[in-house]
N, C-alpha and C positions, 0 to 999 in steps of 0.2 A: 554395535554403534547405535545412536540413539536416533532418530527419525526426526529431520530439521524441522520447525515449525515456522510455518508462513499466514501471518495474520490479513485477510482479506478483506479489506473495510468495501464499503457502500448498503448508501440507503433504499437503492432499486432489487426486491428480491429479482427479479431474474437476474440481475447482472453479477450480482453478488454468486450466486448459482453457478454460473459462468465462469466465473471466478477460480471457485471453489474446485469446480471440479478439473479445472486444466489442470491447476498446482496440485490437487492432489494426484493424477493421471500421472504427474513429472513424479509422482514418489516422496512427497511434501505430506506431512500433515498439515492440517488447514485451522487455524482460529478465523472466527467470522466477527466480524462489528458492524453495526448499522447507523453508527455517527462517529463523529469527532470525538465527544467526551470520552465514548466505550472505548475506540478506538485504543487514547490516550492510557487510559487505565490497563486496560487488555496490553498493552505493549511493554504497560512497566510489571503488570505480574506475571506474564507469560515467557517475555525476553525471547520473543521468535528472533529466526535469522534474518527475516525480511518482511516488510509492509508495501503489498499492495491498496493503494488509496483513493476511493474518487474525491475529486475535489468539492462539487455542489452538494452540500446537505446542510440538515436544518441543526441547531445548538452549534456545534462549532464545526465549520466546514474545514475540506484537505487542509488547507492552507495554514491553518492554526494549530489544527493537529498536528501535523508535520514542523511546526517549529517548536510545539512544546516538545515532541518526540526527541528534536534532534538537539535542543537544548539543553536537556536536563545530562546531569554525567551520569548515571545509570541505563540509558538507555539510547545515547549521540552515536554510538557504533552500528547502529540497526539503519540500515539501508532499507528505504521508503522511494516508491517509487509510484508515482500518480499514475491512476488509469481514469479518462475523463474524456467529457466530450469538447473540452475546452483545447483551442487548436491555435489562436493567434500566439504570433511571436511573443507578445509580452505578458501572456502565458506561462512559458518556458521558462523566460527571464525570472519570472517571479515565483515557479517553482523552482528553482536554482536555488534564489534569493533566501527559501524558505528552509533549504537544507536538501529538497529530495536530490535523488540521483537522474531521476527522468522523468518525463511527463509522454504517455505512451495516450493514445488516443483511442476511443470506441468509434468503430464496432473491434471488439475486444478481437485481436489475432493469436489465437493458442501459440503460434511461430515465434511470435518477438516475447511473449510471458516468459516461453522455456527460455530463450534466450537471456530474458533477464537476470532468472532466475542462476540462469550457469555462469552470468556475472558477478554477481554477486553474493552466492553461497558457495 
């Protein structure tokens, strides 16, 4: 069987780093993005199972990215899931709004990633 691919966006290398290396720990191969555009691009030629995403970056931040993602019909089945430092309630609401499945907060907990992770793959 083929090895899931989990595309790990942010524009912070350590976080990105962090990232990378839980999901790949869980047994994940890893694509990595460091904006919104790559992101977007990266998720329609690679067609991972899942997008972890920060929301603040520079060209097109989470938020944009995650609705072109979950817009388009080639690529609306791929569960995206915000990791961010962004924490108020209409936050959430608006990453709801935007399609992901959750907005998970830093400092990044390895606990709730796998968890995601076994939600959604």
């Amino acid at each position: 069987m083929a090895m899931k691919k989990v595309l790990v966006v942010d524009d912070t290398a350590a976080h990105l780093q962090q990232l990378k290396e839980i999901v790949s720990d869980a047994g994940y191969q890893v694509i990595t993005a460091t904006s919104g555009k790559e992101a977007v691009a990266k998720t329609q030629a690679e067609k991972p199972s899942m997008v972890f995403m920060d929301i603040v970056m520079d060209d097109l931040d989470g938020y944009g990215a995650c609705r072109e993602i979950t817009r388009n019909d080639d690529t609306s089945e791929i569960p995206v899931v915000f990791v961010s430092t962004k924490n108020q309630r209409a936050d959430h609401i608006w990453a709801e709004k935007q399609g992901a499945k959750a907005l998970l907060t830093k400092p990044i907990d390895s606990d709730v990633i796998v968890k995601q992770l076994n939600t959604y793959i």
